[in-house]
Every structure is written in structure tokens, then in C-alpha cells.
Residue frames as qw, qx, qy, qz and C-alpha x, y, z in Angstrom:
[[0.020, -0.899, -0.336, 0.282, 134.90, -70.35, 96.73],
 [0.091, -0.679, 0.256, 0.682, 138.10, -68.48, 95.51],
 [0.328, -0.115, 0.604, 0.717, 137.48, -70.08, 92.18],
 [0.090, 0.740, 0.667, 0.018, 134.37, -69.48, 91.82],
 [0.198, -0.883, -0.080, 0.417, 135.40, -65.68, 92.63],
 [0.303, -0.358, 0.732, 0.494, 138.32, -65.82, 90.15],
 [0.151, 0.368, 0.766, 0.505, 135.65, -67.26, 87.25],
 [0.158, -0.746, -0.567, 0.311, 133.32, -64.61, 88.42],
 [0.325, -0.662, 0.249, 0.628, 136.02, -61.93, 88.08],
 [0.283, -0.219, 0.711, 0.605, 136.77, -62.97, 84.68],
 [0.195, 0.533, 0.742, 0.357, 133.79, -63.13, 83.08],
 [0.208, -0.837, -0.303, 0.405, 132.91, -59.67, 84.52],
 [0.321, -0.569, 0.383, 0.653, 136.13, -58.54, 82.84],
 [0.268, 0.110, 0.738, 0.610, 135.32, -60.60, 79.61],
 [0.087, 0.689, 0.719, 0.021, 131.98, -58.78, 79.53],
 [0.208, -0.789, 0.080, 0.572, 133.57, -55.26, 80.35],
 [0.443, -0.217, 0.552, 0.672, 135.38, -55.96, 77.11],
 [0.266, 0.340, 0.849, 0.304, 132.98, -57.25, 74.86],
 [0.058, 0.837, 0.515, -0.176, 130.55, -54.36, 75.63],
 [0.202, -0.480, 0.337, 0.785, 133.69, -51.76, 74.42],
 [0.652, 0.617, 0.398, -0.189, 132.45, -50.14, 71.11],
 [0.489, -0.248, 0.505, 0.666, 134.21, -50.26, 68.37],
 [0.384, 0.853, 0.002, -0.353, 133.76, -47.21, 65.60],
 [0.710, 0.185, 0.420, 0.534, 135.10, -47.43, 61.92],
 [0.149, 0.886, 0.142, -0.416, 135.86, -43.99, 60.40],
 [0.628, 0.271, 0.362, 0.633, 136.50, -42.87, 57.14],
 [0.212, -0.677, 0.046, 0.703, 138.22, -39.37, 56.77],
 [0.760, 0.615, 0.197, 0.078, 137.75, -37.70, 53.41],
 [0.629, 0.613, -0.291, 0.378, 141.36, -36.39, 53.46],
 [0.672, -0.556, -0.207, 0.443, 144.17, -36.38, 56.46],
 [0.416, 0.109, 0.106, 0.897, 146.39, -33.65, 54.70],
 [0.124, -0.641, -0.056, -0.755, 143.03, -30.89, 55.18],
 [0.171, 0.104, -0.663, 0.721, 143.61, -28.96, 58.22],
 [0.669, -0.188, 0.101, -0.712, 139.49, -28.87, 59.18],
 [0.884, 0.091, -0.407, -0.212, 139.38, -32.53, 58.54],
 [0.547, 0.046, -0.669, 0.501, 142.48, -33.41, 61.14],
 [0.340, -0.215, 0.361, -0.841, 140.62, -30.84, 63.88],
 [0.823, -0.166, -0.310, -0.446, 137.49, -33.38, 62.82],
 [0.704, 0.138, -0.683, 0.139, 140.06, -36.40, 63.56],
 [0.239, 0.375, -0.528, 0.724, 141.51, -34.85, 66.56],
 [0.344, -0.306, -0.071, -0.885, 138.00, -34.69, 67.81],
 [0.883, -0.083, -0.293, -0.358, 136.62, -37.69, 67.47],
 [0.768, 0.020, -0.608, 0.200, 139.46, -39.67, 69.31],
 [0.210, -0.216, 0.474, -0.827, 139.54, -37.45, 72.27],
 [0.622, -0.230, 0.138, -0.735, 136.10, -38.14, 72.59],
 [0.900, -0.064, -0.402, -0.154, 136.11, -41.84, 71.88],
 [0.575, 0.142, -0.672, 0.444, 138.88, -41.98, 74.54],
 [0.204, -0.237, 0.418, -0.853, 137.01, -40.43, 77.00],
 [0.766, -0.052, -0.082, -0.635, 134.39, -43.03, 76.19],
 [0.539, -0.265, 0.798, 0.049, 136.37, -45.68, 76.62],
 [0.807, 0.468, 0.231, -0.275, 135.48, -46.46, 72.93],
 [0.527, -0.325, 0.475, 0.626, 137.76, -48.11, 70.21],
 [0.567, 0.752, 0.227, -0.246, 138.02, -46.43, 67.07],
 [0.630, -0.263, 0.499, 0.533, 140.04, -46.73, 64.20],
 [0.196, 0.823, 0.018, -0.532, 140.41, -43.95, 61.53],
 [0.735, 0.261, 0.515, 0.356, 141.24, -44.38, 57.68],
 [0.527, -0.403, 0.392, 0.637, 142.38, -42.27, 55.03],
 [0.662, 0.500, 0.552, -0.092, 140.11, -41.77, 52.09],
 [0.308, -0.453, 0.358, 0.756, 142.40, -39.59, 50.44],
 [0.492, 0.541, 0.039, -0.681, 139.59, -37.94, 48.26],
 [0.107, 0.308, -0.853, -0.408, 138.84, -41.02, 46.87],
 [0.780, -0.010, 0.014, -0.625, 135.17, -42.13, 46.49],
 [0.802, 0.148, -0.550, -0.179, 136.13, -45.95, 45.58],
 [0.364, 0.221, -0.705, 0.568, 138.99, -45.93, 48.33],
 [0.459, -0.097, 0.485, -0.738, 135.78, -44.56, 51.47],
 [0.857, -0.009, -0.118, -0.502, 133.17, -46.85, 50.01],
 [0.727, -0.122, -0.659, 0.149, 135.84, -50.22, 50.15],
 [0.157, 0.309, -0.733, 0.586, 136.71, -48.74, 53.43],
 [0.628, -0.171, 0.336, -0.681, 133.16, -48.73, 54.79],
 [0.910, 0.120, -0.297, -0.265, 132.97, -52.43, 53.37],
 [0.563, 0.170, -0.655, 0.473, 136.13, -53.58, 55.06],
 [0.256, -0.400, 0.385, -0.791, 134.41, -52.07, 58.43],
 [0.836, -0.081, 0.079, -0.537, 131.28, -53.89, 58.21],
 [0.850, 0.086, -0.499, 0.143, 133.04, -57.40, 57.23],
 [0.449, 0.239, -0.713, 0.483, 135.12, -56.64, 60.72],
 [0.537, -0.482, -0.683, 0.117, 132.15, -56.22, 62.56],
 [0.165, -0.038, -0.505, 0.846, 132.23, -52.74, 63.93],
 [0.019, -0.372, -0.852, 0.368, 129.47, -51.47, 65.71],
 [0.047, 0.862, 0.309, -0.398, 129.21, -48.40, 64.47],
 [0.733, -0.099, 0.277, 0.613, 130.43, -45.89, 61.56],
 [0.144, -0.806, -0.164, 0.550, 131.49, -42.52, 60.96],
 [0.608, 0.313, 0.479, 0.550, 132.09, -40.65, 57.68],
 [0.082, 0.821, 0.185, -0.534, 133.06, -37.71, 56.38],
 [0.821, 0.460, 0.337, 0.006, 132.11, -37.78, 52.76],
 [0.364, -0.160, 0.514, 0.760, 135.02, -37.50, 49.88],
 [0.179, -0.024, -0.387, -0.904, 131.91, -36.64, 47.49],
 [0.431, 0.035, 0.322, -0.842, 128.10, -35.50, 48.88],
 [0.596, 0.290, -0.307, -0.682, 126.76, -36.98, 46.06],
 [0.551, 0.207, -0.807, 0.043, 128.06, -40.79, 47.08],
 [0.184, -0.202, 0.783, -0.559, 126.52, -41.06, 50.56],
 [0.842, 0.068, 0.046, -0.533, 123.35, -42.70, 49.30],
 [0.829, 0.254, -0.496, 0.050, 125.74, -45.96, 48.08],
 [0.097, -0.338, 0.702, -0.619, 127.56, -45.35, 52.14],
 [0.709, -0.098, 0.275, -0.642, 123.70, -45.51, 53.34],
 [0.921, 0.082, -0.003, -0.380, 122.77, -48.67, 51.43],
 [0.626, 0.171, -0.704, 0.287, 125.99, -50.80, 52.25],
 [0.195, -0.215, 0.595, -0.749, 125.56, -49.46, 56.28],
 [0.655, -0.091, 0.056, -0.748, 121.66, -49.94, 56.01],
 [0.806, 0.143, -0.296, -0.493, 122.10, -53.51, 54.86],
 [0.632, -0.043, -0.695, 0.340, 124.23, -54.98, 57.33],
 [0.532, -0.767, -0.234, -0.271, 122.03, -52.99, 59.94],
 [0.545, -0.024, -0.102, 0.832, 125.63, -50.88, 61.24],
 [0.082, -0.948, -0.202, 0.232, 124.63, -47.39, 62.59],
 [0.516, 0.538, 0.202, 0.635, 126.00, -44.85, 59.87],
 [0.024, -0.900, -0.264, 0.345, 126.72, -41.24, 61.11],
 [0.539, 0.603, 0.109, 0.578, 127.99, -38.35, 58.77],
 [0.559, -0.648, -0.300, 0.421, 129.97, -35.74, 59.99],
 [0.118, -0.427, 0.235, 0.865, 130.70, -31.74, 58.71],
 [0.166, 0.221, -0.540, -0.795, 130.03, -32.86, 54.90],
 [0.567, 0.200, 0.311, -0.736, 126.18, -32.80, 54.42],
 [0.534, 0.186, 0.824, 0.040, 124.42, -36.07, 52.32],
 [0.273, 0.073, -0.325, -0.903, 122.87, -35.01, 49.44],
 [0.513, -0.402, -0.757, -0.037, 120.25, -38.27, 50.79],
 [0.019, -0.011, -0.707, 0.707, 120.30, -36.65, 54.59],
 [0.556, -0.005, 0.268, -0.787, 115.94, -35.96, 54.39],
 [0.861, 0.001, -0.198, -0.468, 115.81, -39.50, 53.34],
 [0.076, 0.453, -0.864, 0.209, 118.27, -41.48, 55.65],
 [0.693, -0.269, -0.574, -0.344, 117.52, -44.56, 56.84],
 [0.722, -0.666, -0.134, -0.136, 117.19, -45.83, 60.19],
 [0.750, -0.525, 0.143, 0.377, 120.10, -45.51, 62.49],
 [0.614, 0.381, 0.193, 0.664, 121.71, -43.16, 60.05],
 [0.010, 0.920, 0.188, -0.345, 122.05, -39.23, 61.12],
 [0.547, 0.477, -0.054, 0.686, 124.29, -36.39, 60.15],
 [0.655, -0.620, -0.329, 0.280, 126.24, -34.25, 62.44],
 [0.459, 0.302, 0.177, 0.817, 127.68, -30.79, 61.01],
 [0.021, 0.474, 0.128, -0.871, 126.72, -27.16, 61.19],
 [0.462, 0.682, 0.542, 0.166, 123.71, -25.94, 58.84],
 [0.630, 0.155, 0.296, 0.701, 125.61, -24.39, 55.92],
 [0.090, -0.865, -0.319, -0.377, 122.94, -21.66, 55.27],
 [0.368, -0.914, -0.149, 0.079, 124.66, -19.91, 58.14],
 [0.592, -0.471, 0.246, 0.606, 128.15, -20.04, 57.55],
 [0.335, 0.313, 0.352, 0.816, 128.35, -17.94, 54.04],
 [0.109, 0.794, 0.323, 0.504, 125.89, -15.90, 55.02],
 [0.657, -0.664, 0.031, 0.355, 127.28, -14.82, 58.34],
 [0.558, -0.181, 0.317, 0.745, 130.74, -14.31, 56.18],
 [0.286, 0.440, 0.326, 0.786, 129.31, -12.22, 53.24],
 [0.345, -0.835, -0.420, -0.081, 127.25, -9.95, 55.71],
 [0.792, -0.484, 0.037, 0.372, 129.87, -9.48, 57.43],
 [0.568, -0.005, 0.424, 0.706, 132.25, -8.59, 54.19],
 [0.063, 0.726, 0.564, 0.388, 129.24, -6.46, 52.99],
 [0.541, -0.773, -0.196, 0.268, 129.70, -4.34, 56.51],
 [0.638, -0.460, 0.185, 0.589, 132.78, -4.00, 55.92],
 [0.371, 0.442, 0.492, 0.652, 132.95, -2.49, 52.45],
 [0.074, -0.803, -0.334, -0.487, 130.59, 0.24, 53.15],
 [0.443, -0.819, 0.035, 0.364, 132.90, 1.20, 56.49],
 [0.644, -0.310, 0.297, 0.633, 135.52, 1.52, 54.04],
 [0.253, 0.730, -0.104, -0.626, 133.33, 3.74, 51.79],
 [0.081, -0.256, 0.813, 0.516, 132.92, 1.45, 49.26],
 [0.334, 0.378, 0.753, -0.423, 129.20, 1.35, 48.90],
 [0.354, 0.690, -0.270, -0.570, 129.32, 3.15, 45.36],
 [0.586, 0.677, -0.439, -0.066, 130.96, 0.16, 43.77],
 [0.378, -0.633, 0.670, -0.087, 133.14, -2.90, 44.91],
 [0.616, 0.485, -0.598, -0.167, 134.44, -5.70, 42.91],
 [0.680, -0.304, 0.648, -0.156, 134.81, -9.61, 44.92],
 [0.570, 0.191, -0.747, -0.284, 136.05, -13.03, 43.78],
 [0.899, -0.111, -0.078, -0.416, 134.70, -15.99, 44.85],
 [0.105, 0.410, -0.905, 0.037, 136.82, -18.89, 46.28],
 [0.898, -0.157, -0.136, -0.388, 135.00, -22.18, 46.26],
 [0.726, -0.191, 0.580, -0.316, 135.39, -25.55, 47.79],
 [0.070, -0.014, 0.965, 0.251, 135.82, -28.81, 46.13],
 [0.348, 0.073, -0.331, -0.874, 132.85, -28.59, 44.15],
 [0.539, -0.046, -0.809, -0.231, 131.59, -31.88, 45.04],
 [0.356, -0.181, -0.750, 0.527, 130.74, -31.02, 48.46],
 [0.119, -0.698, -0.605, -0.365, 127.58, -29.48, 49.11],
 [0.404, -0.722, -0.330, 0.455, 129.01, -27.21, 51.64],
 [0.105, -0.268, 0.303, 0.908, 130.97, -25.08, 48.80],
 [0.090, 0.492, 0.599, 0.626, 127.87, -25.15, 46.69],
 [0.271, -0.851, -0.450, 0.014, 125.68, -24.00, 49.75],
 [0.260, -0.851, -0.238, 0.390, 128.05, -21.26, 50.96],
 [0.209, 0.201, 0.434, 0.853, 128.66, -20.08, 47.60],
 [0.123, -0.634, -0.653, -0.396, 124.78, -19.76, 47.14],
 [0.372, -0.729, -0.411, 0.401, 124.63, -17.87, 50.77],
 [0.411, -0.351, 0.136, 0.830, 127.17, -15.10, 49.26],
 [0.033, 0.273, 0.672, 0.687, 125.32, -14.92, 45.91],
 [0.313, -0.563, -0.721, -0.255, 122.26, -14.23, 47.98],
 [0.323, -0.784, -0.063, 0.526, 123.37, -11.43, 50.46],
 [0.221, -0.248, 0.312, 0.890, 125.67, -9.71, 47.48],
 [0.021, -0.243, -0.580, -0.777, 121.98, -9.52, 46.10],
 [0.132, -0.838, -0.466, 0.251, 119.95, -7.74, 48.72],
 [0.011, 0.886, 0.463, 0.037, 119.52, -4.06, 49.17],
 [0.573, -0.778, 0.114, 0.230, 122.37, -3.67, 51.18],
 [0.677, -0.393, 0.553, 0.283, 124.72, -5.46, 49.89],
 [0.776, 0.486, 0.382, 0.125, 124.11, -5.27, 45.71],
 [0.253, 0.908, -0.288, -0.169, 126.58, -2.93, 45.32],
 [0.406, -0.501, 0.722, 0.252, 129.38, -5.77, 45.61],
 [0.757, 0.498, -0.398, -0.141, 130.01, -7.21, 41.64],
 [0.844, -0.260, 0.462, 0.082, 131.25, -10.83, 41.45],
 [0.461, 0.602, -0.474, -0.448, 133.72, -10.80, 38.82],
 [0.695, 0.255, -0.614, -0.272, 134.52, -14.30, 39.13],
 [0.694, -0.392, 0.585, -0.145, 134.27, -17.75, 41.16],
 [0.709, 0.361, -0.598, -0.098, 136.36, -20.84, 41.16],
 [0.853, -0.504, -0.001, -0.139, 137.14, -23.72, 43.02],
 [0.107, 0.749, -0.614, 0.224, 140.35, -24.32, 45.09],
 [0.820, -0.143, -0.550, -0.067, 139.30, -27.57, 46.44],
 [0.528, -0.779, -0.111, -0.319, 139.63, -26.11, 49.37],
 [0.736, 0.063, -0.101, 0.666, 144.04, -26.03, 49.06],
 [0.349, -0.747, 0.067, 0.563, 145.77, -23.11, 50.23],
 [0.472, -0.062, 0.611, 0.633, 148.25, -23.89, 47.38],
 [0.320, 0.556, 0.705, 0.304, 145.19, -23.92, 44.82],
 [0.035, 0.915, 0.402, -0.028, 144.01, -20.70, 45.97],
 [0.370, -0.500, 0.309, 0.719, 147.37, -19.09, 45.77],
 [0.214, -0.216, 0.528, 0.793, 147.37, -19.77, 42.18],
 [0.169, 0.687, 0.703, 0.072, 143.56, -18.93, 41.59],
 [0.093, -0.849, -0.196, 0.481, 144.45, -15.34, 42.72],
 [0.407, -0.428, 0.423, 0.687, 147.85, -15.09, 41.26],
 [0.283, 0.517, 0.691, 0.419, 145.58, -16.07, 37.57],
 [0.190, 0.836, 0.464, 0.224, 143.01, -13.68, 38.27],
 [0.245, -0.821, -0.004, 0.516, 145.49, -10.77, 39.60],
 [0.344, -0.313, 0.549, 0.695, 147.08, -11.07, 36.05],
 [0.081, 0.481, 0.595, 0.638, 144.17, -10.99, 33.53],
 [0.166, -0.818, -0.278, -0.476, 142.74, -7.83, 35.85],
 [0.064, 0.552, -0.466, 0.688, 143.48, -5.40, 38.89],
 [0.102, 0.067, -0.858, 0.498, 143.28, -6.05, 42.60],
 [0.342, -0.723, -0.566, -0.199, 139.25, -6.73, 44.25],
 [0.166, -0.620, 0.146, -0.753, 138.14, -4.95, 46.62],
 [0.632, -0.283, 0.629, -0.353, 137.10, -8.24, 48.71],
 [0.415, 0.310, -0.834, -0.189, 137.75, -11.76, 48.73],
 [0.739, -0.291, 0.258, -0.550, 135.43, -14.61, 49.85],
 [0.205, 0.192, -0.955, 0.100, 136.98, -18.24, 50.75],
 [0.803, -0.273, -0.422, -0.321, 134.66, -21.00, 51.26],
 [0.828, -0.525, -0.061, 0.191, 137.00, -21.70, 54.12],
 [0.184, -0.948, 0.135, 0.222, 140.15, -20.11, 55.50],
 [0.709, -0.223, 0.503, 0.440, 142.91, -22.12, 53.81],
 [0.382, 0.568, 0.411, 0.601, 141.87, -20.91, 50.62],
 [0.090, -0.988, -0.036, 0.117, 141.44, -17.37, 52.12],
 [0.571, -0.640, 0.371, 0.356, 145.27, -17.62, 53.27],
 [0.638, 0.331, 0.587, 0.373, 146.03, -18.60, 49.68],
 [0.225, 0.895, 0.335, 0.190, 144.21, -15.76, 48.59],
 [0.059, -0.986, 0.149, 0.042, 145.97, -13.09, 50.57],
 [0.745, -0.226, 0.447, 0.440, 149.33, -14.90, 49.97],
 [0.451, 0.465, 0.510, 0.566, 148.85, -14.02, 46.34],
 [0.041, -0.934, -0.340, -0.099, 147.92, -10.55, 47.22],
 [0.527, -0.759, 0.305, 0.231, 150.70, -9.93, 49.26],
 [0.784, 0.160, 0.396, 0.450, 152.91, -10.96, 46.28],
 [0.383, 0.660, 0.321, 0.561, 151.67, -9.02, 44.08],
 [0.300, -0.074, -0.302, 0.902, 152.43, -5.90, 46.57],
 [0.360, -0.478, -0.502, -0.625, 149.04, -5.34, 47.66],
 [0.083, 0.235, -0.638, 0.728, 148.31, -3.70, 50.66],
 [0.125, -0.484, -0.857, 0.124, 145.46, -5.94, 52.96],
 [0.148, 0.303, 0.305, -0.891, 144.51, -2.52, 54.16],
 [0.380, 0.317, 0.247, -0.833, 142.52, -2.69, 51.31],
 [0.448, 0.050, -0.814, -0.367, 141.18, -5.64, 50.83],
 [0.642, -0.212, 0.387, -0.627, 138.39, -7.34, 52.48],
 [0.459, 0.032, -0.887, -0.048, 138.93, -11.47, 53.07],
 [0.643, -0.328, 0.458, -0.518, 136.71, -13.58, 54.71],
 [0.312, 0.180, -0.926, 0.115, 137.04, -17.39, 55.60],
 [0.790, -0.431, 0.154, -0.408, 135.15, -20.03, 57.28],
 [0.793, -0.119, -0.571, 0.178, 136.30, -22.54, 60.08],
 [0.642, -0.720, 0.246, -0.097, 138.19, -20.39, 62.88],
 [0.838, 0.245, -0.262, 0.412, 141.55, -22.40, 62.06],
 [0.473, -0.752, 0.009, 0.460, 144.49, -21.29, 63.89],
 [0.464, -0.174, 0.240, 0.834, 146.05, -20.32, 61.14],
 [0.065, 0.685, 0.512, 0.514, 143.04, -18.25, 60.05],
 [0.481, -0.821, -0.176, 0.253, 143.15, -16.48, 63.87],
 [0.597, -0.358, 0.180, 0.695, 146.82, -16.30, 63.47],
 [0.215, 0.438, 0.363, 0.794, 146.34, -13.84, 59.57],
 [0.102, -0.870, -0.256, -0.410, 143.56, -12.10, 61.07],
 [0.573, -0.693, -0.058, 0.434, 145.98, -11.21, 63.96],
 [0.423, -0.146, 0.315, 0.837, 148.30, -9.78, 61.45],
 [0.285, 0.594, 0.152, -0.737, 145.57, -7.87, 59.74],
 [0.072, 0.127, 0.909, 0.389, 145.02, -10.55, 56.87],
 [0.257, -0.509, -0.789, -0.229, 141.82, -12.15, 57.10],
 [0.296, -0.256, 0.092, -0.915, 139.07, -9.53, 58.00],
 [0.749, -0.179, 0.340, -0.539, 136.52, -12.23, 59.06],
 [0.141, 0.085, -0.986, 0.020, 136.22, -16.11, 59.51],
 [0.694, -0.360, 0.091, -0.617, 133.08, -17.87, 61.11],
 [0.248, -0.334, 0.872, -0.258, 133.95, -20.64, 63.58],
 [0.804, 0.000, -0.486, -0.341, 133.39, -24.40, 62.93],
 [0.588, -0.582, 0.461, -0.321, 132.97, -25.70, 65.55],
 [0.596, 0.222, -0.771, 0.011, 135.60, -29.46, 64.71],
 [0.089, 0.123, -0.935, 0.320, 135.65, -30.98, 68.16],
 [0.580, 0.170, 0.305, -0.736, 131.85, -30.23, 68.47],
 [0.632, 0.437, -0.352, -0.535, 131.54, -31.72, 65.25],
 [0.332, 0.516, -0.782, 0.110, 133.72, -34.64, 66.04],
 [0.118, -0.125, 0.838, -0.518, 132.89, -35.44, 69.53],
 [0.611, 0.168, 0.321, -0.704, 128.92, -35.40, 68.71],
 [0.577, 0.379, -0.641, -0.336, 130.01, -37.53, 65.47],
 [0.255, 0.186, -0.893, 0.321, 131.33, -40.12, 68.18],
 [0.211, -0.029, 0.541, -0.813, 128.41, -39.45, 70.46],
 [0.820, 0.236, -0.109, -0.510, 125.33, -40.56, 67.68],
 [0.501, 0.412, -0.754, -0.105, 127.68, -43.41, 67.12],
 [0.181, 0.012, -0.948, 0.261, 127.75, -44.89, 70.15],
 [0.457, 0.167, 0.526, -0.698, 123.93, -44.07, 71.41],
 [0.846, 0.128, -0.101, -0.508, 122.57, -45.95, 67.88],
 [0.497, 0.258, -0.825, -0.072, 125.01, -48.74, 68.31],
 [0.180, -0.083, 0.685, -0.701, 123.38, -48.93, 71.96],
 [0.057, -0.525, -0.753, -0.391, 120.00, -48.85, 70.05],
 [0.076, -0.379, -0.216, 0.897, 119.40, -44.79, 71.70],
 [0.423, 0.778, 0.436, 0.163, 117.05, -42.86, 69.84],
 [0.386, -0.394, 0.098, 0.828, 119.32, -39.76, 67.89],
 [0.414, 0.746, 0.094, -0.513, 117.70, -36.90, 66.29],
 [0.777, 0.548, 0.293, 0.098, 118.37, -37.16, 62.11],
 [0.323, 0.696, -0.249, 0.591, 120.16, -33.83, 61.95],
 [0.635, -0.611, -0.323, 0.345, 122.11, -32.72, 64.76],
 [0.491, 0.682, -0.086, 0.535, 123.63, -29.20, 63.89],
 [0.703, -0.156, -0.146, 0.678, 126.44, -27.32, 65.56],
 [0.031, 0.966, -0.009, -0.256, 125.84, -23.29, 65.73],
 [0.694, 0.317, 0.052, 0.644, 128.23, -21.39, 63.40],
 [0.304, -0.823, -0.150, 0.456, 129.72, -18.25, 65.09],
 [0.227, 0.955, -0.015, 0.190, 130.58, -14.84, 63.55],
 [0.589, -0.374, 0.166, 0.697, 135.10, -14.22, 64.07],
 [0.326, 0.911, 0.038, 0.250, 135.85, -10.76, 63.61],
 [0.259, 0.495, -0.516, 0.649, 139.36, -8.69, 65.05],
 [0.132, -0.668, 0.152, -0.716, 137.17, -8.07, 67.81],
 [0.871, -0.245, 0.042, -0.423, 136.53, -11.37, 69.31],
 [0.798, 0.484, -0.346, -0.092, 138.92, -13.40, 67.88],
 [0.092, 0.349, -0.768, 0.529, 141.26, -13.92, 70.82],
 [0.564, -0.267, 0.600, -0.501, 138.51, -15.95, 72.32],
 [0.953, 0.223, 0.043, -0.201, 138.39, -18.44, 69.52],
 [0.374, 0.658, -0.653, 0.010, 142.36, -19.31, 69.61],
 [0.015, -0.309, 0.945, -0.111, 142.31, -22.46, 71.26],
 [0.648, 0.110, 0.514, -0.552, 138.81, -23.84, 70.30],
 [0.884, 0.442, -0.113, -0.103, 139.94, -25.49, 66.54]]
């Protein structure tokens, strides 16, 4: 009887094991700070699931994510999570995932395939369409409290161009700075910062030397904002007048607009993003049904609020 109880035990245990999922994830870069909030996410949650997961490196390298998703699938995980190095590559993700019948989920950076995934594939991010326009609205507002509604001059920071989230919340800005409201604001120029601090430092530092100071700066996201007013602040420009906005919520985006930097941000929500990443994962490796898209609400950070978004990225 006690071995019987004892083989009983054990197989119970070996079955407890076996039934652990195991998630493969490829990160498109560990060094951006949205992308480690992503990271930070996802293993919380998988440890609260009791799930194993093991995280890679793609270090914006399209060849380096694609062998990684191949070195997943040859070890047999169950399930696998990506967040793309370049939009335009997630159809070749899909059809290595699809064909060793591995539940695929994206996560933040949008497919440029997502309305034709295949089975057991979603994506899991925030729909972009809100998060520029939210920010230039916002930047638009502002101007015209500051009596600038005659006339007001913006650059553009982009994203890594390859990522449909700087194309889309370029397009959102371009499209508010060309309503009724809002047409008084002239783009003199956009470029991408690949979404570096660094980069944007010396995007400004360029355009503060072949012309005078804007009147407002838009970042595709807040590192590059922080960039931005870095370079401002160089050049002995006072923020007072200047209007930056950023998306993600970062703490160090909270932390400028506390100092009277950054005039607006719009929260991404990473551990949302993360944890739900982890969450489609394990309900299609289960064999769950999981909506296609799953978005994440983007939220509006202004001075006035902003002390309730300091410990949610």
C-alpha cells in the first residue's frame, strides 16, 4: 500500500510538471526602456502562473528574432511571444510558428499581417490611432493656452521607422495638426531617432543649428522627448516655452514632466501589455479560444494627473 501511495505521489508530481508551460520570447531590444517594462511584465506574470519562460535578446536584429523563434520551436516550447525588431517581418514569425502548430502572440509592436493571422496567432498592444492623437490634441491645447494660435512651428520625432507604431503615430499628429483647430501648428521637419534618447539629442541639437527654437516638440515616445528637451536645455532654452509631448508614461518621462520638461505623455500601459502577452500564450497553448486583437486603452498624462501614473511603468 505505501508503495503504491509513493508511485501514486510521483506520478501526480511528474504530471504537475509536465503540464508547466513553457513560453519562448523574443525581445526586440533589452537596452529600450519600454521594452524592459514589457520584460518586467511578462515574468511577473508568468511567475504568478507558475509558467516557465525564457526571454532572448534580439538586439534589433531581424535574422538574430527569426533564428531565435526557430531555436524555440526545435526545443519544444509551448508557446511564443514576440515583440517585433521590424513590423514588416512578422509574416516569416507567423509562417515558421504556424507550421510547427506553436501558438504565436505579438506584443506592443503591431504585424503588418495582424488582419490575416493565422490560427492560434493574436496580437496584444494598445491601438496606435490613439496614442498620437491623444498627444498632438493635447500639444494643440496647449499652444493656443499659450497664445499661440496665430502661428506655431513643431518638429517631429519619430520612431525606428520600421515599426508601424512610429509610422501610425506620426500619421495621428499629421492628422490633428490638420483640422480646424489645430492647422495653425507648421511641421518644419520630422526624423527618426529610433526611438534613442541619445539620437534625439542630436536630432534637435542639428535642427537647433540650421534654424531657431519650435514652439513644440512631438516624440513618438518619451525617450526621444527627453532627448529633445536635453538639447533644448543646452542650447539655453527656456521649457517655459516649449511644448513636448511623449508617449509611454516612463518614469523618467513622469520624473521631466515633474520638473516642468515634458508637457504631456500618454500612458502605455507595459505590464498590461506584458502580462496579457503571457495570458494569450498560455490560454492557446491550452487550446482557449483568444480574441485576434486584444488592445490595452491608452491614457492621456498631463501635470495634472501625473502623480497617479508614477508607479504603473
Amino acid at each position: 500500500m505505501k508503495k503504491l501511495f509513493i508511485s501514486t505521489a510521483l506520478a501526480a508530481l511528474m504530471s504537475t510538471n509536465a503540464m508547466a508551460a513553457k513560453i519562448g520570447v523574443s525581445i526586440v531590444n533589452f537596452d529600450n526602456n519600454f521594452q524592459t517594462l514589457l520584460r518586467d511584465g511578462m515574468q511577473a506574470r508568468a511567475k504568478q502562473k507558475g509558467a516557465g519562460i525564457q526571454i532572448e535578446d534580439a538586439q534589433n536584429d531581424v535574422a538574430k528574432q527569426l533564428d531565435q523563434v526557430k531555436n524555440f520551436i526545435a526545443t519544444g516550447v509551448d508557446a511564443i511571444i514576440v515583440t517585433l525588431v521590424d513590423t514588416n517581418a512578422s509574416r516569416t514569425l507567423s509562417e515558421e510558428a504556424a507550421k510547427a502548430g506553436i501558438p504565436l502572440v505579438f506584443v506592443n509592436l503591431e504585424p503588418s499581417d495582424m488582419a490575416n493571422l493565422p490560427e492560434k496567432q493574436v496580437y496584444v498592444g494598445s491601438n496606435e490611432v490613439e496614442s498620437g492623437t491623444l498627444e498632438a490634441f493635447e500639444v494643440c491645447k496647449m499652444l493656443r493656452a499659450k497664445g499661440k494660435s496665430a502661428g506655431a512651428n513643431a518638429y517631429i520625432v519619430m520612431g525606428s521607422l520600421v515599426h508601424q507604431a512610429a509610422l501610425q503615430r506620426t500619421k495621428d499628429v499629421e492628422q490633428i495638426f490638420g483640422t480646424d483647430m489645430c492647422n495653425f501648428i507648421k511641421i518644419i521637419d520630422k526624423q527618426s531617432s529610433e526611438w534613442s534618447r541619445d539620437n534625439a539629442q542630436n536630432l534637435m541639437t542639428n535642427w537647433l543649428t540650421a534654424g531657431g527654437a519650435p514652439d513644440a516638440v512631438i516624440a513618438n515616445n518619451d525617450e526621444s522627448a527627453i532627448g529633445a528637451i536635453l538639447a533644448l536645455k543646452a542650447n539655453g532654452i527656456d521649457m517655459k516655452n516649449v511644448v513636448v509631448g511623449g508617449i509611454d508614461a516612463t518614469q523618467d518621462g513622469l520624473q521631466s514632466m515633474k520638473a516642468g520638461d515634458l508637457s504631456v505623455t500618454v500612458f502605455q500601459n507595459a505590464k498590461g501589455q506584458g502580462g496579457g502577452g503571457v495570458d494569450a500564450a498560455l490560454a492557446l497553448a491550452k487550446g482557449e479560444k483568444v480574441n485576434r486583437v486584444v488592445y490595452v486603452p491608452f491614457e492621456l498624462v498631463t501635470p495634472v494627473n501625473a502623480a497617479d501614473y508614477l508607479n504603473k511603468n
